[in-house]
C-alpha positions in Angstrom: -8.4 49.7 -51.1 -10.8 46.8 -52.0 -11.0 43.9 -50.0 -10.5 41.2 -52.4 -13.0 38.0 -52.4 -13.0 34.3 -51.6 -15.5 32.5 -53.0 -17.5 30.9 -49.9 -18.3 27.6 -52.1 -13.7 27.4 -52.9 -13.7 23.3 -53.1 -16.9 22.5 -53.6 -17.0 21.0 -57.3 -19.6 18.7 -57.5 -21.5 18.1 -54.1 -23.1 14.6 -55.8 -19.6 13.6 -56.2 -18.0 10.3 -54.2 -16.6 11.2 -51.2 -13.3 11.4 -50.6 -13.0 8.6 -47.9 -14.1 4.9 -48.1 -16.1 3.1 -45.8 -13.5 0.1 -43.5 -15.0 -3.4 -44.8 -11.9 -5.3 -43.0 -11.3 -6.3 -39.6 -10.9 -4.5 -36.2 -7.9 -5.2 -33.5 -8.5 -4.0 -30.2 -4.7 -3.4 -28.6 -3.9 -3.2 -25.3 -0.8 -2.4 -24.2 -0.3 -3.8 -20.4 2.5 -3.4 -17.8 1.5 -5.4 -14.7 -2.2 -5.2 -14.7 -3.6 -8.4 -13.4 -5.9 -6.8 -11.6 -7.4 -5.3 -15.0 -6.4 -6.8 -17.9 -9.3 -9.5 -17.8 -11.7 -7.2 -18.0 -10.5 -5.0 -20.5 -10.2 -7.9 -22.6 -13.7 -8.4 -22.2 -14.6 -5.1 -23.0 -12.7 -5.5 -26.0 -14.4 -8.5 -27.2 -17.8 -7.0 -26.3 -17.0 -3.8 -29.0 -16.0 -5.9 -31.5 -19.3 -7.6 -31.2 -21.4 -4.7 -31.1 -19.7 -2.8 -34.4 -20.2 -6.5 -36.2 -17.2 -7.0 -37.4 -14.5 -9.6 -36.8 -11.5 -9.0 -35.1 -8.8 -9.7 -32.6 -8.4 -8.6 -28.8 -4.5 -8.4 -28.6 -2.9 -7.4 -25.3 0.9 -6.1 -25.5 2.3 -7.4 -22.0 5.3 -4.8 -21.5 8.2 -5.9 -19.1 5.3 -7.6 -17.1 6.6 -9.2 -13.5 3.0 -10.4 -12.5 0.4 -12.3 -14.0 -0.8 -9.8 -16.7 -0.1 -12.3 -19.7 -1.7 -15.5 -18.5 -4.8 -13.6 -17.5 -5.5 -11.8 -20.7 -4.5 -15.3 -22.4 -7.2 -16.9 -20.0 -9.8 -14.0 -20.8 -9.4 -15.2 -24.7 -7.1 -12.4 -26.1 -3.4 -12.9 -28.3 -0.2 -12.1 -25.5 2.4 -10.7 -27.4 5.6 -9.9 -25.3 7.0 -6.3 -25.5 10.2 -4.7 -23.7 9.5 -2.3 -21.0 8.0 1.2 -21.9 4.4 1.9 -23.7 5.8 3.0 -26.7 7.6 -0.5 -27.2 4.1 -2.1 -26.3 2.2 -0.4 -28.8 4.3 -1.3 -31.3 4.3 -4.6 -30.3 0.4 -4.6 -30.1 0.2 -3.0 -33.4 2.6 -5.7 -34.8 1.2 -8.4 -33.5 -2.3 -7.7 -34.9 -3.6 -7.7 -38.7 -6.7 -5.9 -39.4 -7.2 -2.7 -41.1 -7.9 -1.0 -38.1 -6.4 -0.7 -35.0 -7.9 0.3 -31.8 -5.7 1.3 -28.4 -7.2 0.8 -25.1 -5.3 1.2 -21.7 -4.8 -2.1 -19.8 -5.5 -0.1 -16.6 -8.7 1.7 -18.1 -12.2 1.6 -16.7 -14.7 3.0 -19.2 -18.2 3.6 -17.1 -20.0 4.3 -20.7 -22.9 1.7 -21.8 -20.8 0.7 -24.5 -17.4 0.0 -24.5 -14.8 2.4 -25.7 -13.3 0.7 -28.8 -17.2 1.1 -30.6 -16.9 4.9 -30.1 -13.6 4.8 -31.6 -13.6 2.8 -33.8 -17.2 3.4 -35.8 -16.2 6.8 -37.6 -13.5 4.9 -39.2 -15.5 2.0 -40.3 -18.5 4.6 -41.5 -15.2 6.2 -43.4 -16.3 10.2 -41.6 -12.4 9.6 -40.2 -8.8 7.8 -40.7 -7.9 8.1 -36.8 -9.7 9.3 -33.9 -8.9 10.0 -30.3 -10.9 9.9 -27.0 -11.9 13.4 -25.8 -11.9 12.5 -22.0 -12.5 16.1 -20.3 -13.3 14.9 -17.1 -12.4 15.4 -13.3 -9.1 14.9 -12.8 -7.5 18.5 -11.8 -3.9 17.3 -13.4 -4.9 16.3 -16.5 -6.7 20.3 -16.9 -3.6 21.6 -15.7 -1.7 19.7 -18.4 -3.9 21.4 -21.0 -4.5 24.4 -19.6 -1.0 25.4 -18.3 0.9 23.7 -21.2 -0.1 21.9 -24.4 -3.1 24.3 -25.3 -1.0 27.7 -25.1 1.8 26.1 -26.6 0.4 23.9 -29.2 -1.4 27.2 -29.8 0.7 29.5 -30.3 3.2 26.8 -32.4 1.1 24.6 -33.9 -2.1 25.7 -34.1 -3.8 23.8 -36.7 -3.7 20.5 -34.1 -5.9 21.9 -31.4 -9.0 21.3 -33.2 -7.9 17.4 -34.4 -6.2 16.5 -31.3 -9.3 17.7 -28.7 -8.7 18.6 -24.8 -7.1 15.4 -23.7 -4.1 14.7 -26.6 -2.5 13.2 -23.5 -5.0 10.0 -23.5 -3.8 7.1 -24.9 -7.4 5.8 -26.3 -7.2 6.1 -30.1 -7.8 4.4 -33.3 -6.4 4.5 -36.8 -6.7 2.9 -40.3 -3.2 0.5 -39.9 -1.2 2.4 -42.8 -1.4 5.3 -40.3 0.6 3.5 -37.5 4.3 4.3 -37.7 7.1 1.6 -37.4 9.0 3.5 -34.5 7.8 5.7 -31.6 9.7 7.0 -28.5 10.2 4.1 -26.0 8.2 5.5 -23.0 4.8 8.0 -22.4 5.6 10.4 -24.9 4.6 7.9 -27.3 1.2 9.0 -26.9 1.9 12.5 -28.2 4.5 11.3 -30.7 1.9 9.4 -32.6 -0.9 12.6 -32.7 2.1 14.6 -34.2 3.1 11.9 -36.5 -0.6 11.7 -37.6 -0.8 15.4 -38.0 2.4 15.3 -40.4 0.8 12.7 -42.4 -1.8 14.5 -42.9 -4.3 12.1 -41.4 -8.1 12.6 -41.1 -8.0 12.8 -36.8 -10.8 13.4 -35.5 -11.9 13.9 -31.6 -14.6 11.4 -30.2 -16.4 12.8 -27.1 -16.6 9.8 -24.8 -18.3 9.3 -21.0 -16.2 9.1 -17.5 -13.6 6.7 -16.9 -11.3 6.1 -14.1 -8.2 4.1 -14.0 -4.9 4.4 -11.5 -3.0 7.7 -10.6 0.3 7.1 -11.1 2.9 9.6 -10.9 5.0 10.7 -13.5 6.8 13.4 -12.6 8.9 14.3 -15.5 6.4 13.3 -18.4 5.2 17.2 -18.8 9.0 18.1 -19.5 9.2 14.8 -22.1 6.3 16.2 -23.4 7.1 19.5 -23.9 10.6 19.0 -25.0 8.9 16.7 -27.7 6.3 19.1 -28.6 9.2 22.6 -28.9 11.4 20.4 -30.6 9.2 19.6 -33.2 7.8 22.8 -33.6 11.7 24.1 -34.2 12.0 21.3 -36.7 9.1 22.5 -38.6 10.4 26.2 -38.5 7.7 27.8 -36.0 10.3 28.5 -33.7 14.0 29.2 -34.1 17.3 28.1 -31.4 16.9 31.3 -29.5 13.2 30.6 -29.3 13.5 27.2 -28.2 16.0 28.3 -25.6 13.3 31.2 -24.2 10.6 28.4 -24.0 12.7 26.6 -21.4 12.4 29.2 -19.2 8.6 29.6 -20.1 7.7 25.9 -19.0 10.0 25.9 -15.8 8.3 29.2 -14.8 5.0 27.7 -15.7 4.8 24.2 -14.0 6.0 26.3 -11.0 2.9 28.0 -11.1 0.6 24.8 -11.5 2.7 23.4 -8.2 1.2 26.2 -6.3 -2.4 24.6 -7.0 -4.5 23.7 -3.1 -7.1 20.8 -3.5 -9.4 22.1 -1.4 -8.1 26.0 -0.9 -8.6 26.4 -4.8 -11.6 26.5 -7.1 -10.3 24.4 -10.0 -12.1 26.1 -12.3 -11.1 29.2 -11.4 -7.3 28.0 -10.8 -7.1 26.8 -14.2 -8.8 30.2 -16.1 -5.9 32.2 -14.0 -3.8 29.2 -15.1 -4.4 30.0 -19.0 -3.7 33.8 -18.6 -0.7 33.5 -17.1 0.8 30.7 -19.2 -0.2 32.8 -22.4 1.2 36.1 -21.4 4.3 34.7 -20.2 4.6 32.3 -23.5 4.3 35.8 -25.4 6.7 37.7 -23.6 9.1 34.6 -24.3 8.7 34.5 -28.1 8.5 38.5 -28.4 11.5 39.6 -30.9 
């Protein structure tokens, strides 16, 4: 039988033709959703100013202060940024951040963030959009953190892969960060109230069809703070959406329970100090993906 052909130039009319997106002429609004970080918010203001000067562009700094109890909003206020209040829960402060502000392109940075690159994060974001190469981006933060590798390795990328694989190569090896940047039309007017806002939004890109694109980016540091149950949010969001877009049927969905409990178990069993990380999370993969088969097998 022969093979049939695809032409290897399918979609390529006229190379002298315009391309297809525009360059960003408007402004730039840095948001930074904030819950009790006085000890931070200052200088990410700062920051936030600085990359607004470096792209050359005008802009706002505009910090979302989220059921704050400290002195989060009159320091950002004091460090020249707009306060917006915002109920408790990041996805109600992004929207409020995202409200709040009105240039053509918004930019997300952590409150709690500490970028140690020489410039600040919001130009590395922010300047594929404005060269129109991109409609969103996201910060590809692989870096030292063992949790965060365990996250990918041991959950999103087998799943995602297996589901939805067409978002692994737009959504890079830390979808969990919350460092992005979109053209505003892109932002939604509702996301879930808490952390799985940040994964919401990549899948709400994806379904729009948006132009994400990954932006490797330098180390960073910022607070560990627990949050025990976010994987399960996370992957509840991530199956359930997959079964709403008919990858996976009920019976499926039910199987993949067992899959993530069976899973995280195995990440638990991780030794700072006993295990090579590396290693751990290779061993990590292999596991995950042979059990996720045996879960989805007819």
């Amino acid at each position: 039988m022969t093979q049939p052909t695809i032409d290897p130039a399918l979609g390529l009319i006229d190379l002298d033709s315009p391309r297809s997106l525009r360059n960003v002429e408007g402004g730039v609004a840095v948001v930074i959703p904030a819950h009790n970080e006085e000890e931070s918010v200052a200088r990410v203001v700062r920051d936030g100013f600085r990359a607004l000067e470096l792209l050359g562009v005008d802009g706002e700094v505009v910090v979302a202060a989220s059921g704050c109890t400290d002195a989060t909003a009159e320091r950002a206020a004091a460090a020249g940024a707009r306060v917006t209040e915002a109920a408790a829960g990041k996805g109600n402060a992004v929207l409020a951040g995202v409200r709040a502000s009105t240039a053509d392109v918004v930019c997300l940075i952590d409150g709690d963030l500490r970028y140690l690159g020489d410039e600040p994060l919001a130009v590395s974001l922010v300047a594929p959009i404005l060269r129109g190469v991109a409609e969103a981006t996201i910060a590809d933060l692989y870096w030292r953190p063992i949790y965060p590798q365990l996250w990918l390795h041991g959950f999103f990328a087998p799943l995602a892969g297996r589901l939805l694989p067409e978002v692994l190569p737009t959504f890079g090896t830390t979808p969990w960060s919350g460092q992005r940047a979109a053209l505003r039309e892109l932002w939604p007017t509702a996301l879930p109230e808490d952390f799985t806002c940040d994964l919401a939004l990549l899948l709400h890109w994806h379904d729009s069809g948006a132009r994400l694109r990954p932006v490797a980016t330098d180390d960073w540091v910022n607070p560990q703070r627990p949050k025990p149950d976010l994987m399960r949010q996370e992957f509840a969001l991530l199956a359930d959406h997959a079964v709403a877009n008919g990858r996976v049927d009920a019976r499926q969905r039910k199987e993949l329970e067992s899959w993530f409990t069976a899973v995280h178990a195995y990440m638990a069993t991780y030794r700072p100090g006993e295990d090579d990380p590396q290693e751990f999370e290779r061993s990590l993969l292999r596991r995950s993906l042979a059990e996720l088969d045996a879960a989805l097998s007819p």
